[in-house]
Structures are given as structure tokens and as C-alpha cells.
N, C-alpha and C positions, 0 to 999 in steps of 0.2 A: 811905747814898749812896756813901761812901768803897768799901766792899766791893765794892758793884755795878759802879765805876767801873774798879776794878781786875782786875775777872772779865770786863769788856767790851773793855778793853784784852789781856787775855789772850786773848781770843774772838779779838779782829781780829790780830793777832801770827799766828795758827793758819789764819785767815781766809786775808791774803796766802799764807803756805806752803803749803797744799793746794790753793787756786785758780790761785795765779799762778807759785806753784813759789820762791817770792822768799826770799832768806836773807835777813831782816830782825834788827835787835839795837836795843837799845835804851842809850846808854850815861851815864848822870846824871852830874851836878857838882852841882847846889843843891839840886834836890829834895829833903826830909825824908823819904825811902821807906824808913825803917828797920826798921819793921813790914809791908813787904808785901813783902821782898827775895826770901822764901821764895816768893811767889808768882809777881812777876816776873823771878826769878832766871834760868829758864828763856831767857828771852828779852834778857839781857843778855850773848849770848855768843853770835856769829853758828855758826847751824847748816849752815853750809858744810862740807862732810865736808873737805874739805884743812884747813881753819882748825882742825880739829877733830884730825886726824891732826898738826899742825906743835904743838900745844899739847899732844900728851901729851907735850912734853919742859917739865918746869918751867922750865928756863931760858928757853927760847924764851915757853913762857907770860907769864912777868914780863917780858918783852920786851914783847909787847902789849900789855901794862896799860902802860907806862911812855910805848909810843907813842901813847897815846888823847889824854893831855895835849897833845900838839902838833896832833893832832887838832880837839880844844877850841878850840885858841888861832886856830887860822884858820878857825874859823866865822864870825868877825865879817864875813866876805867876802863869806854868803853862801854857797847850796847849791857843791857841787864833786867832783869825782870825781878821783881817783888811784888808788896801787897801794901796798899795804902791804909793810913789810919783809918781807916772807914770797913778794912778787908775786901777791897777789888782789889785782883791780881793787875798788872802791866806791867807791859814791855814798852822800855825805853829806848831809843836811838837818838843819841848825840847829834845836833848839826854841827858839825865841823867846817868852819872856813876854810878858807885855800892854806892861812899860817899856821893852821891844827887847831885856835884857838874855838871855844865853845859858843855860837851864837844863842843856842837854847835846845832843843831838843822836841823830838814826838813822840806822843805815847798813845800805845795800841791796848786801852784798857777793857774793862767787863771781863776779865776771865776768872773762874775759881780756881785759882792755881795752888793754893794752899790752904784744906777747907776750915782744918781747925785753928790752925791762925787765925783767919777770918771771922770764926764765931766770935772767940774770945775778941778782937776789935769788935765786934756789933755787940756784942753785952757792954764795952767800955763806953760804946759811944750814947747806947739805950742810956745809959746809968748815969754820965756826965751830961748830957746837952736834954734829958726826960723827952727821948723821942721813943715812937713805939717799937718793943722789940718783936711782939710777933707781926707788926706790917714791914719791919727790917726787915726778918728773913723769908717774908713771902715775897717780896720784891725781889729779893736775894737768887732765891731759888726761882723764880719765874724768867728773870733776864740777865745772868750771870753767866755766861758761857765757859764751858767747858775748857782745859788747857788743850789749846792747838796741839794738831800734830807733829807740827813742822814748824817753831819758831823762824829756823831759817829763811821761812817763804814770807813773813811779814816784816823782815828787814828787806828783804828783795821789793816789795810791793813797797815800802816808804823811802826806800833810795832813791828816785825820782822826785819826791815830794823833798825829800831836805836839800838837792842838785838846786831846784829853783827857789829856794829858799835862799840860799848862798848869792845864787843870781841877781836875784832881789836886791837881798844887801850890797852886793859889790852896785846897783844902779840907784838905788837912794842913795846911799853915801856919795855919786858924783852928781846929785841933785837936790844937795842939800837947800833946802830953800831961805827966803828973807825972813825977816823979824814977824812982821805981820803974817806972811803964810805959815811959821814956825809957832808963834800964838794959836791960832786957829787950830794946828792940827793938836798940839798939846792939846789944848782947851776939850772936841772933840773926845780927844782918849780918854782923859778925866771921866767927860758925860758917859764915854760908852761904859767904861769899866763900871762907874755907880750904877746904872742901868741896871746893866745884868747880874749886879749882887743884890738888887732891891723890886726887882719887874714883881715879883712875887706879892708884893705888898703894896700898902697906897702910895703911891708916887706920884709927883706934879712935876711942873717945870721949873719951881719955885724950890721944890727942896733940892734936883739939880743944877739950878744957879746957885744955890748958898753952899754944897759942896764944892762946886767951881768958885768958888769967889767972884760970880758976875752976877749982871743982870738977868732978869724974865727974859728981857727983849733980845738980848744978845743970845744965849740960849737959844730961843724959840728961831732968832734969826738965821744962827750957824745949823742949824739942824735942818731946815729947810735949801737951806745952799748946798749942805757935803753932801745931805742923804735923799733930798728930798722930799723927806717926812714931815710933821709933826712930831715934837713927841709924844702927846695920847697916839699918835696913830705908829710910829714906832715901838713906842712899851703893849702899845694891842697888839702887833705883828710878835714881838717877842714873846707873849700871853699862847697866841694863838700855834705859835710853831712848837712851844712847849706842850701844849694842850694835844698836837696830832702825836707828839713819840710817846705821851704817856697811853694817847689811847693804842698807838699800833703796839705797842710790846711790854703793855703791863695787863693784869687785870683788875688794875685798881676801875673803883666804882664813878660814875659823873659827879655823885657831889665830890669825895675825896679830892679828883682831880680840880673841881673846880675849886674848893677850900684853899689847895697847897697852891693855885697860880695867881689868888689875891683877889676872886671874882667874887662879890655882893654875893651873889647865890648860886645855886646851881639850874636855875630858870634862866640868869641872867646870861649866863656863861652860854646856855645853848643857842640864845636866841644871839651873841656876839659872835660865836664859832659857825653858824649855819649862815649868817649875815656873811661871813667871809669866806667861808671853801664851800658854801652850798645845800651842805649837808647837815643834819641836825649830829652832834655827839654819836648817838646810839650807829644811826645811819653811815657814818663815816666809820667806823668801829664792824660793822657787820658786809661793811663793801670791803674794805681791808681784809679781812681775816678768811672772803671768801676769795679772794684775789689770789691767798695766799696759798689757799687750798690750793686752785687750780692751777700754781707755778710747781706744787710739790708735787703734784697728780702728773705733771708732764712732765717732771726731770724724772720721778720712781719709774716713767712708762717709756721703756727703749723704741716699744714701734715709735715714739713718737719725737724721741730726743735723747739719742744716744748716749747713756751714762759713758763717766771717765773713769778710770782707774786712778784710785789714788793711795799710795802710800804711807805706812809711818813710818817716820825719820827718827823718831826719839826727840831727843832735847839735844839741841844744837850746842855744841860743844864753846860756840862762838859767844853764848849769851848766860850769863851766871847770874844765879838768883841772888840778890844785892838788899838786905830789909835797908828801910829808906825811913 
């Protein structure tokens, strides 16, 4: 049940993003999910291409982890929207257990909801961490969406997601495992977490076992057992899946991209991304974008695919902008 439960929460995570376009994250405090990090790793780390461009600076990364805690702390409010140190808008929904208390929360980021706020954070962070500011606000302005019209409709659309989320917990907790299986899944979360703060850069197996305190061989062994991977062929998957959201929804350039995900070059990077989805960079970038054409060319065409009507709601009265 645990597995299925966890493949269906991964299902709908994937669900939002291709239907609704939604950068959805998932971000735990109590949960027990130390054996499925590997799988819903993915989805604890908003796929918002700026969010995603301001975290390949480590520093700024352990910036956002550090902000999440204060995140936490004003859940007990209830749902809420602001603007992160970085100036992305999101909207937050509390996961609530069954005894009210907070397991962790989801956040619905990428939106520009408060624009001069926003500026003023991208001058602070240009100016603190010597990142670029005019590829800040081109990023900014390229994938930053708009404030919804209907906040109320993106608490409806993640109510479902925090329901099995609760589910979840209430069935690890009656599954709590032995000493040995409880070692391992630690151990695992460790690797995953450093991973994906450092996939960016040179990474072995060797400076993931010295952040774990183990072995090469233990490492190389548990990774092969939980994930089945390697991990060169894990941190290449992380490389690579980074590499398709910057090409689908920036217009940052091949070398840039390939610079910011830690690749030798930008010859190397095309020849490891075409090795894997088929397509060379440029080619995967120009089948996307015409793909995208013709899903717009059939929703704007009635003979073809009946538009909906849709309304504005305003700002749901239910959800209060909270700076964080």
C-alpha cells in the first residue's frame, strides 16, 4: 500500500505540472519518509526555472532551506501567500494531521505577486551572493507567472495532495522499521539531500560518503539497492532532468545552461543530453516549443476544441498575504 501510495502522490505532483502548468513542492517536518526521499525527492524542491537558476549558488541554496523553518512556523495561521527572499510569489497550504497538528506544508510558487517587492529582493540578492542582476530579471520576467485569478482553485487542486500525504504518515508510522532498515533509510536521505544541493558541481561517491560518514562501497552499494542507480548515473539523471525545464521554459543559451548544471563544456553537455533523451539540446528545445505552438493553436481554435469560460474571483478572502 505504502509504495502505491507514494507512486500516486508522484503521479499527481506530475498531474498539476503538465495540466495546470503549477510549480508545486512538497516540504516535510514530521513525516517518517526516509525510505521514499529517493522517490519523492523530485518534488521537494519547487520546479520554478528562477528558483532553480537562484539555487545553483550554494549559498543562496542553504538560504532556502533555512527559510522554510519560518515558513513552518506560520502555518498555524492557516493557508497564506507572500514572496520569498529571492522575490517569487507562493501560496502555502498547511498539511494538517487528523490532531490539527502541522506535518509540513505545500507550496504553489513562480508567481509575481508583488512586483516591487520582488525587485528590491533581486537587487539584495545580486548584491549579497555577486549573482547576475540583469540575467535575474530576465529569468524573472521570462518564467514568473502572473497572480492567479482564483487562489481559491489552487487550494482545491492541493487538497487531495495533502489528504494523502496525512495517509502516508498515519502508514509509516504503523511501519516503523528495525535498526538496520532505519540506518539505511537515514543514510539514503543524507545522500539524497547532498545530492541535490551539489548535482550542480563536481561530485563523486567519495565526497557523498564523507558527508555521510561511510564508506565508497557502502554508498555505491545502498544506491544500487534503493534506487537502482549508480551514482554517476543518478547525478547524470538529476543533470539531465534539470537541463529539459531550463531548456522548456527559459531562453537561457546551451553554454549558460550547460555552465550552471556543472557540465565540462557545452560540447560535452550536448553530446550527454542527446545520449539520453535522443535529441541534441538545440533539437529538444525546437520540438518543445513547436509542440507548444500547436497545443495553443488548438485550445485558441473552437472548431477544434471548445474553449471554457472562466472567471475572476478576486483574492480569496480564505488566504492572506503573510511576508515570511
Amino acid at each position: 500500500m505504502i509504495n502505491r501510495l507514494v507512486s500516486e502522490i508522484s503521479d499527481y505532483f506530475h498531474y498539476l505540472k503538465t495540466e495546470h502548468g503549477d510549480y508545486v513542492s512538497f516540504h516535510n517536518f514530521r513525516i517518517p519518509l526516509q525510505d521514499y526521499l529517493s522517490c519523492l525527492g523530485p518534488h521537494n524542491i519547487s520546479g520554478c526555472p528562477f528558483c532553480s537558476y537562484v539555487k545553483s549558488d550554494p549559498a543562496v541554496w542553504n538560504r532556502c532551506i533555512r527559510h522554510q523553518s519560518s515558513v513552518y512556523g506560520a502555518c498555524g495561521q492557516g493557508p497564506f501567500c507572500g514572496t520569498c527572499h529571492a522575490g517569487v510569489g507562493e501560496y502555502v497550504f498547511p498539511i494538517s494531521d487528523l490532531d490539527g497538528s502541522i506535518l509540513g506544508y505545500i507550496s504553489l510558487g513562480g508567481y509575481g505577486l508583488f512586483p516591487d517587492e520582488a525587485r528590491g529582493k533581486m537587487g539584495h540578492l545580486a548584491e549579497k551572493y555577486g549573482l547576475n542582476r540583469r540575467e535575474l530579471e530576465q529569468i524573472y520576467r521570462s518564467t514568473v507567472k502572473k497572480e492567479p485569478k482564483d487562489p481559491e482553485a489552487l487550494r482545491a487542486r492541493t487538497a487531495p495532495l495533502s489528504s494523502m500525504f496525512v495517509l502516508l504518515n498515519y502508514g509509516l508510522k504503523k511501519l516503523m522499521p528495525g535498526d538496520q532498515e532505519l540506518y539505511e533509510q537515514d543514510l539514503l536521505s543524507r545522500a539524497t539531500v547532498y545530492i541535490r544541493k551539489n548535482y550542480a558541481g563536481r561530485i563523486t561517491a567519495g565526497d557523498i560518503a564523507s558527508y555521510c560518514s561511510c564508506s565508497v562501497s557502502t554508498i555505491s552499494h545502498l544506491f544500487k539497492k534503493r534506487t537502482r542507480f549508480s551514482v554517476p548515473e543518478y547525478v547524470r539523471r538529476l543533470r539531465i532532468d534539470g537541463a529539459r525545464q531550463f531548456l522548456e521554459e527559459t531562453s537561457l543559451d546551451i553554454s549558460q545552461i550547460s555552465h550552471m548544471l556543472g557540465f565540462s563544456s557545452p560540447n560535452y553537455f550536448s553530446e550527454i543530453f542527446k545520449s539520453q533523451t535522443g535529441y541534441s539540446p538545440k533539437e529538444y528545445r525546437r520540438i518543445y516549443e513547436k509542440n507548444i505552438r500547436l497545443q495553443q493553436h488548438i485550445h485558441e481554435n473552437p472548431a477544434i476544441l471548445p474553449g471554457s469560460d472562466s472567471g475572476s474571483h478576486g483574492t480569496s478572502a480564505g488566504i492572506h498575504h503573510l511576508q515570511v
